[in-house]
N, C-alpha and C positions, 0 to 999 in steps of 0.2 A: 311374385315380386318381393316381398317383404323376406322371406330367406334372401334372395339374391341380395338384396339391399344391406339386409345385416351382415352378411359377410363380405360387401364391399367395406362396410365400415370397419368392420374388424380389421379387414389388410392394410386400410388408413390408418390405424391404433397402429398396427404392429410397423408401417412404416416409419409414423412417424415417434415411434419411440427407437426404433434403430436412428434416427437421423439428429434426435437430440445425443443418444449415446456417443454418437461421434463428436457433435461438435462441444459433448464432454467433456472427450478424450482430447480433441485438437486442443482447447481449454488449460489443459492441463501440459501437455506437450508445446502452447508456443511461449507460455508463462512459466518454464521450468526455470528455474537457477534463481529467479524473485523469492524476497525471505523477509521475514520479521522477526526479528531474534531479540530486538529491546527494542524500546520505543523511544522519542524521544519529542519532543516541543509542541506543536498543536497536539497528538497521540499521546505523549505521556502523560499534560496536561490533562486532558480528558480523561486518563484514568484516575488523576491525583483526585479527580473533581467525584470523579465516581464511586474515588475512595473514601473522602473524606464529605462527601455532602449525603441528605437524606436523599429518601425517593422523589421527594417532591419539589428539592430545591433543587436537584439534579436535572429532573425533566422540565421546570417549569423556573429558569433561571429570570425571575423579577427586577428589571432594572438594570437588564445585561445589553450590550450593544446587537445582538443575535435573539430571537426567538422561534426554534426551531426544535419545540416540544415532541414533534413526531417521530422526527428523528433522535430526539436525545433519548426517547422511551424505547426505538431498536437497538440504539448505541446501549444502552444500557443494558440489555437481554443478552446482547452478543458478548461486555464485559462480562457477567455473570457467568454467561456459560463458558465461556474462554478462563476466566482466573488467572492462574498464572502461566497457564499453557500459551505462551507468546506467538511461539511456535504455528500455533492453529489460524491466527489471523489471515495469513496469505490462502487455505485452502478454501477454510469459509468466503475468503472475497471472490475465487476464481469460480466456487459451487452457486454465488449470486448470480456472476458475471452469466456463467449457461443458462440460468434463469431468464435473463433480460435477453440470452440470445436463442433461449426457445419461445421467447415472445416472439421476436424480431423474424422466426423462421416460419412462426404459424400464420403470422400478420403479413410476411412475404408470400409464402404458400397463396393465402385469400386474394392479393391483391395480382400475381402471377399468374393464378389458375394451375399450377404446379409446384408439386415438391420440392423439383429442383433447385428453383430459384428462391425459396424460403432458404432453404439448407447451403447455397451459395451465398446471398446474403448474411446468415446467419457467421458463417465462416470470415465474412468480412469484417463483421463487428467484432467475432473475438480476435483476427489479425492485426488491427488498428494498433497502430503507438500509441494512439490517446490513450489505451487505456492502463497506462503505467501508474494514476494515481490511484483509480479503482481497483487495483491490484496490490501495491506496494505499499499502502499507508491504512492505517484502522479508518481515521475516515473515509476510505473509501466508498463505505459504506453508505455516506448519505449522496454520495456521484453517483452509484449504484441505484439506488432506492430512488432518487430524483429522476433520474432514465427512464425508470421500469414506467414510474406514473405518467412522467410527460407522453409517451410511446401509448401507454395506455388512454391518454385522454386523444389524442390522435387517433385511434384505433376506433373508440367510443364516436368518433364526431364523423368519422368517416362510415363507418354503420346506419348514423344518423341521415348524416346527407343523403344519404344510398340508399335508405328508407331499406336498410335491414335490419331484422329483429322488431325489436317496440321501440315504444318512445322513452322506454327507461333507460337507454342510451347517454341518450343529453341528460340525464339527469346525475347517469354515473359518471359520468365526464364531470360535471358541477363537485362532486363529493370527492374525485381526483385532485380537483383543482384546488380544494379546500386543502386535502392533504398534502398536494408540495409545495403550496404556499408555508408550509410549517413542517419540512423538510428542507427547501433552501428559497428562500426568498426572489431569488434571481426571474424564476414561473411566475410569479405576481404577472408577468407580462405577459402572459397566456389568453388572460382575457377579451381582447379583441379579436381572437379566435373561433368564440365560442360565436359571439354577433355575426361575423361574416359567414359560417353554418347555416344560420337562421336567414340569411339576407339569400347563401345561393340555394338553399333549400327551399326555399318559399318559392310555391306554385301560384298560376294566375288563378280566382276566383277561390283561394282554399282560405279559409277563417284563420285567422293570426290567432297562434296559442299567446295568448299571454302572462302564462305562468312560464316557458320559455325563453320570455324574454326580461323578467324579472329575477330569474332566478341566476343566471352567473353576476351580474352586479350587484346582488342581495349576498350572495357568497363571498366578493370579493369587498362591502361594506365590513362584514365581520369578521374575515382576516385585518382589515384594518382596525378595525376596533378592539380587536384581541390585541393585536401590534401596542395600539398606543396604551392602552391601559397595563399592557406588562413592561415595554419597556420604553414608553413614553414620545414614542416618535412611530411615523409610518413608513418614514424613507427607510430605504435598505442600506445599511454600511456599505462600504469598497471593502475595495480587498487589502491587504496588509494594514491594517489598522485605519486607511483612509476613510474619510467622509466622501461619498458618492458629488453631495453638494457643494463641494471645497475643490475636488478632482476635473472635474466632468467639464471635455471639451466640444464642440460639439466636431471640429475638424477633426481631432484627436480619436472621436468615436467613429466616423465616416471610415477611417485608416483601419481602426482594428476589426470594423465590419469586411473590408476589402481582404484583408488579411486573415478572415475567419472563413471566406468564400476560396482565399486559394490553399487554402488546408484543407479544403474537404477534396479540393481534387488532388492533393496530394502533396503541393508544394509549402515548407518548410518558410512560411512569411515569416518567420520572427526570430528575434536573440537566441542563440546557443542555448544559453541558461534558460532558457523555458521549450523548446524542441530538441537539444542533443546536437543540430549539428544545424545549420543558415543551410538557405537555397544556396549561396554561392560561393558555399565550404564544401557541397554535397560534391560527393564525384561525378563525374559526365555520365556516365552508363545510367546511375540512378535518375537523372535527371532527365534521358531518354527516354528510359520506363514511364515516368510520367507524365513527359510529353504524349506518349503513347497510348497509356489510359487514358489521358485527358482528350486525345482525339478518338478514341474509342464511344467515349460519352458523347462527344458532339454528331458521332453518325449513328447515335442511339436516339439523341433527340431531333436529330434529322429525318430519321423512320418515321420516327413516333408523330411527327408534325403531318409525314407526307401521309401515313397510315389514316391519321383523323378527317383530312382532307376527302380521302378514298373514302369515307364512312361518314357523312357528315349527318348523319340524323344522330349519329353518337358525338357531334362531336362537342355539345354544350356539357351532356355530364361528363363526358372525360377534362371539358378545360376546368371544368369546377371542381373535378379530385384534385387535377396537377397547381388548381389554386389555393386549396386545403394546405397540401405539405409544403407550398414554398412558400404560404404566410406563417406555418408553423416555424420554418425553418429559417425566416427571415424573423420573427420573433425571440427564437432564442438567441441567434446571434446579436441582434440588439442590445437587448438583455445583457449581453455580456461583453457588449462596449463601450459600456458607461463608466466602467472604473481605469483605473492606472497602467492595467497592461491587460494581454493574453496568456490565460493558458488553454493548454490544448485538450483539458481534462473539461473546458466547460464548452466542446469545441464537438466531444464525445456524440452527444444527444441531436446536434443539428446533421453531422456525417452519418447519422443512423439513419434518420428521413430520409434524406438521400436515394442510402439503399434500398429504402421500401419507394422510393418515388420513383427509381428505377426496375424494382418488383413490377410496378403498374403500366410503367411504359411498356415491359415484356408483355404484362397483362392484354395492353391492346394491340401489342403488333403480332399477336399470336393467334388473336382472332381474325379469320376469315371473311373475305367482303361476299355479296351475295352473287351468285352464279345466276345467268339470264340465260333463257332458253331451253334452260334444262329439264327434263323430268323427275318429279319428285324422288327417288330413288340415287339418278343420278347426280342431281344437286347434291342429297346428303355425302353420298358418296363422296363426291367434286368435295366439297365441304370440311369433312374428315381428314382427307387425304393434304389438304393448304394447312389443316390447322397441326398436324404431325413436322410437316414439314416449315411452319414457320416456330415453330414452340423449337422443334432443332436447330432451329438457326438463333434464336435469342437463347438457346440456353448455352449455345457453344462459342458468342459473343460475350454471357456475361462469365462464362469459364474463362474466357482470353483475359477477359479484365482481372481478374482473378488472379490469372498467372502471371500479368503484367506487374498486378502490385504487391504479392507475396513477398519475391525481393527486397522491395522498396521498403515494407512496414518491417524484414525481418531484420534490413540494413540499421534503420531508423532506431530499433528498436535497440540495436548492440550500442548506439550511441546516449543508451539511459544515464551512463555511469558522467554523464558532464551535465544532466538536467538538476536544476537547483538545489532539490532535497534529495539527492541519490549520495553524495559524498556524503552527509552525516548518517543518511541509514546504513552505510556501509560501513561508518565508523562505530556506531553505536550496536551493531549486529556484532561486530569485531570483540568490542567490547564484553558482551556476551557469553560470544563463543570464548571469551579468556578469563572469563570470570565462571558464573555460573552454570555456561555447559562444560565445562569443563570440572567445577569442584563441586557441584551442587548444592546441597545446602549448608556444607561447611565454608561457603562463602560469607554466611549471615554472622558477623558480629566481630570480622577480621577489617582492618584497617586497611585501606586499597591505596598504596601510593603509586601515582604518575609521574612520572620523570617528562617535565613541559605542560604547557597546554596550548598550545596552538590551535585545537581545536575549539579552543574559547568557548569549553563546558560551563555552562550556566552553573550555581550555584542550585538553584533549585534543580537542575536534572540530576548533579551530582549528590544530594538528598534522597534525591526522587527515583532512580534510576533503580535500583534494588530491590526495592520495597515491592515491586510489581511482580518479581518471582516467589515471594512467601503469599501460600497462602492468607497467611495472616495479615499480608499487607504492613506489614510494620519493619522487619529485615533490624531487628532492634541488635544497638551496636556496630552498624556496618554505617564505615566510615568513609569518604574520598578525600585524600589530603594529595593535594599537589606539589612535586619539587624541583628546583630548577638542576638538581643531581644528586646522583645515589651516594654522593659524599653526605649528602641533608639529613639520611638516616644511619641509626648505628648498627648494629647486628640486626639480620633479619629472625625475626621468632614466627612461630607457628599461627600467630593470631594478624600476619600480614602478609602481601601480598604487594608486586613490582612489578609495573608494567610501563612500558613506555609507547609516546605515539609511532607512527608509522606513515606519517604522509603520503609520501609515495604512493602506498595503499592504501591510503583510508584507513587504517585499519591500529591496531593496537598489539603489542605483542605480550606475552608474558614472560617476565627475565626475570621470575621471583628465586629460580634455580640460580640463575648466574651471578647476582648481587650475593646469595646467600655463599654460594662459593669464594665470592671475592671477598668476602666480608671475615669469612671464617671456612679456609681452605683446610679438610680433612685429609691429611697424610697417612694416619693410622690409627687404630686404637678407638677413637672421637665418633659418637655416633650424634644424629642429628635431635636424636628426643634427648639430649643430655647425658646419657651414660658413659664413663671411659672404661677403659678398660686399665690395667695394673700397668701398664706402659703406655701410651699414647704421644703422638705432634699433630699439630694443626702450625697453620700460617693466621694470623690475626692481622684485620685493617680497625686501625684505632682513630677513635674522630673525630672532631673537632676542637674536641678539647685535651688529646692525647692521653688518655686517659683509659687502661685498658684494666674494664672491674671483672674479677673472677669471686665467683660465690660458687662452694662448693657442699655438697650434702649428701654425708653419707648415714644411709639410715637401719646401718647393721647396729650390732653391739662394738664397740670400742673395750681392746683387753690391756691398753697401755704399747706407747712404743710405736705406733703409728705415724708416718712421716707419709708428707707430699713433697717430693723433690722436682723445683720448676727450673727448667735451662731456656733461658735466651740469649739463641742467635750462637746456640751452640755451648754458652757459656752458663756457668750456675748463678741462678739470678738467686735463691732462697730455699731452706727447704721448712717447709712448714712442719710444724708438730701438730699433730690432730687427736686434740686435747677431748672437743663437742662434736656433734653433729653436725651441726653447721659451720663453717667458716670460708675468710674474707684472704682475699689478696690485691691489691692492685699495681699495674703495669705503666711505669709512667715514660713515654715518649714522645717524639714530635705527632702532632697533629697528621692521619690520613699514614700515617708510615706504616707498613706492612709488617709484620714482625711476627720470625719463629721460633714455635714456644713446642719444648717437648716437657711429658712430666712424668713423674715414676711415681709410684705407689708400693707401700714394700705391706701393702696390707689386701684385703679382697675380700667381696658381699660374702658373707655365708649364708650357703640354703641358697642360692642364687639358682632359677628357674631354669635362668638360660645361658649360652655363653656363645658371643657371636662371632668371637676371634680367637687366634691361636691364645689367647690368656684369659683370665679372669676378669668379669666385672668388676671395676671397684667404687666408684664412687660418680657422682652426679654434679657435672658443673655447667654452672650458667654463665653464658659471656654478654657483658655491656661493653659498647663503645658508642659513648654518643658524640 
């Protein structure tokens, strides 16, 4: 037995590493074209914060409206190891995300009594639209991390009830609970979870533990004591800057419970700006689809009710699982109807229960009721053969679901680009990619002007924005000046750079070529580092103050007899004698007027390295127009 045994286990190993590999892979295939290429507002904040605080004013912010130490000490690992590789943030969240969805497929697996339904589940959680914040944003991470625990202290309490493993269960559930209480505050409401365990766990005549019942309200005393003495209150903030206490309806909250219940079956209850598109924006096909899944579920727990019925010596501890996950599930949702709105990213973790609550329903309708009259042999037989064929029938029910709503989440999901924060990551990515991927680190210490701002760049991102590609964190010299037109600057030099927005797209373009062009148009001769050659024209835009300064330096020998001869507009403006090394000329015109300027040289560098045109190098001039 013990060979056969280990080599079953073995093929479980090897299954179930093929089965996370895929929905590695899926992972990575439904989350393609998502990016973080710069950061911006809560994200860049937090790096400003990681840049310029200690370790311990970092992790442990005193006196701040948030205390969530747990997570600011991963946030803080994951800056570290990331630096200025920006770039790495979206893989690291999607290699989380498999994480929490090879929990989601082991914990399905247990509660299914099959592979397949861990690995279908599994598939569901990384399909979900929800999870565009744990994906798209550096925070992600603590949606991410908040998941993994909440799923884990479910998992832990469900062991418990079930009287599997030991009693160290509840106690890891208690030390879960400690820790996302100080990951996100929102879990605080987890606690009467833990009681309702102990209340359907509790047998008649069995001795009341009472270090179990002391111990999640001893836990949940010193989150709060931790709370008030660091940042002096216990209540949890709202969201966008609100106070919970100031916000909080209780009509208001009843709605966005209702409306957290019909997003798990699939439908789109809320604003554009916080799901991408309204239920009754969505097209009819999609809204088909989930009418369709949604009646899919209801003849799942039509089964499930009539199966219990069919089996009723099981059917106290099956009502007491299915009471577990939907007070788990009726708890988070709570939880997160007490502030000003929804999103769908805190909407994540109760959709997840779901799928394992639907794991379980398969779980029971896939077992067999007991055969009467049979012979030992033949019963098991009988036995076998109900449970093959009812395990194929929920698995290819919840395959339909499946296919019902891949559609639906990949529709949902194309409509990212109109959820609240997707227009500025696309701007600030844009940005990036025009900036820094683009010139690398000869971006650090050049002056970046914008032509607009419509995107109503904060002052601190424009600071801030750069500094998170140097290593060093400093990007010293690197400047953002905003202009209402590329009339605002004069000639563009090597130490700047022109970009304008791009509404339309979101996006940013770089016109550092075409201002430099219009600014000072090479005809011939004129080269962009300075050098002319012994004949040259350009076209010159003079600016604001009409005023076109030529400084010119040549730094041969002078043998006498040297002349710079300048023609504008065809005609001989001057011809200079070139007496020094250096010398001055200036071009006086209307304001913005374009003007061309050819010049002769009856002289040329000696020893000159190179020569890039049909004539001689001769001399080096710089053009001002401001």
């Amino acid at each position: 037995m013990e060979p056969r045994k280990h080599l079953e286990l073995k093929n479980n190993w090897k299954d179930d590493a093929i089965a996370i590999l895929l929905l590695g892979a899926f992972a990575f295939f439904i989350n393609r074209g998502i990016s973080i290429k710069g950061l911006y507002m809560d994200d860049l904040y937090l790096w400003s914060c990681y840049g310029e605080q200690s370790f311990l004013e970092f992790n442990f912010p005193i006196g701040s409206t948030r205390f969530r130490f747990l997570y600011y000490l991963m946030a803080w690992l994951e800056l570290a190891l990331v630096g200025s590789r920006v770039t790495w943030f979206v893989p690291i969240n999607i290699v989380l995300n498999i994480l929490v969805a090879a929990l989601v497929y082991w914990f399905g697996k247990k509660l299914a009594k099959g592979s397949i339904f861990g690995f279908l589940a599994g598939i569901c959680y990384l399909l979900s639209r929800m999870a565009y914040y744990q994906i798209s944003q550096v925070y992600g991470l603590m949606e991410t991390t908040a998941t993994a625990l909440a799923l884990g202290i479910l998992l832990l309490l469900y062991r418990d009830l079930n009287r599997e493993g030991t009693k160290g269960e509840f106690y890891g559930a208690c030390g879960l609970y400690f820790a996302i209480c100080f990951v996100h505050e929102r879990y605080l409401a987890l606690l009467p979870l833990f009681y309702l365990v102990l209340l359907l766990g509790r047998k008649k005549g069995e001795k009341r533990e009472l270090w179990k019942w002391v111990t999640p309200l001893a836990v949940f005393l010193v989150v709060m004591g931790i709370r008030q003495a660091a940042i002096g209150t216990v209540v949890p903030a709202g969201t966008g800057g609100t106070e919970v206490t100031d916000t909080f309806s209780l009509g208001e909250a009843f709605f966005y419970a209702l409306s957290q219940v019909a997003y798990i079956f699939g439908f789109n209850a809320g604003p554009e700006h916080l799901n991408g598109m309204t239920w009754a924006d969505s097209p009819r096909w999609i809204r088909l689809l989930v009418y369709a899944s949604s009646g899919l579920l209801v003849i799942f727990t039509a089964a499930f009710t009539g199966a219990l019925f069919k089996k009723r010596k099981n059917v106290l501890p099956a009502l007491k699982n299915v009471l577990l996950f939907l007070a788990f599930i009726a708890l988070c949702i709570g939880a997160s109807s007490v502030t000003v709105r929804v999103e769908m990213r805190w909407i994540y973790v109760s959709y997840t229960a779901a799928l394992l609550l639907l794991c379980y329903m398969c779980g029971v309708l896939g077992e067999p009721g007991q055969a009467e009259g049979q012979n030992p042999d033949k019963k098991k037989k009988l036995k076998n053969g109900q449970k093959t064929v009812r395990y194929a029938v929920c698995a290819a029910a919840f395959t339909l679901y499946l296919i019902l709503l891949f559609p639906v989440e990949s529709f949902y999901r194309s409509q990212y680009p109109k959820l609240y924060l997707w227009p500025n990551q696309l701007r600030y990515n844009s940005l990036a990619e025009e900036t820094y991927e683009k010139y690398g680190d000869e971006i650090f210490g050049k002056t970046i002007y914008i032509v607009g701002n419509t995107y109503e760049m904060s002052r601190f991102t424009a600071d801030t924005f750069f500094k998170v590609f140097d290593p060093k964190r400093k990007a010293e010299g690197t400047q953002v000046v905003f202009i209402d037109s590329i009339l605002d600057i004069g000639q563009v030099t090597e130490n700047m750079l022109v970009l304008r927005e791009e509404p339309e797209h979101n996006a940013f373009q770089d016109i550092t070529g075409l201002v430099k062009n219009l600014k000072c148009e090479i005809t011939e001769g004129y080269y962009r580092d300075g050098w002319m050659d012994e004949s040259a024209s350009i076209r010159v835009m003079a600016g604001s103050e009409g005023v076109i300064r030529l400084k010119f330096m040549f730094p041969g020998i002078l043998n006498g007899g040297e002349t710079t001869a300048i023609y504008r507009d065809g005609a001989l403006e001057t011809e200079l004698p070139v007496t020094e090394s250096i010398y001055y000329y200036d071009i006086e015109t209307e304001p913005y007027q374009i003007v061309s300027l050819e010049f002769e040289n009856n002289f040329y560098m000696q020893n000159a390295q190179e020569q890039r045109g049909e004539k001689r190098l001769a001399v080096i001039m710089e053009i001002t127009a401001d």
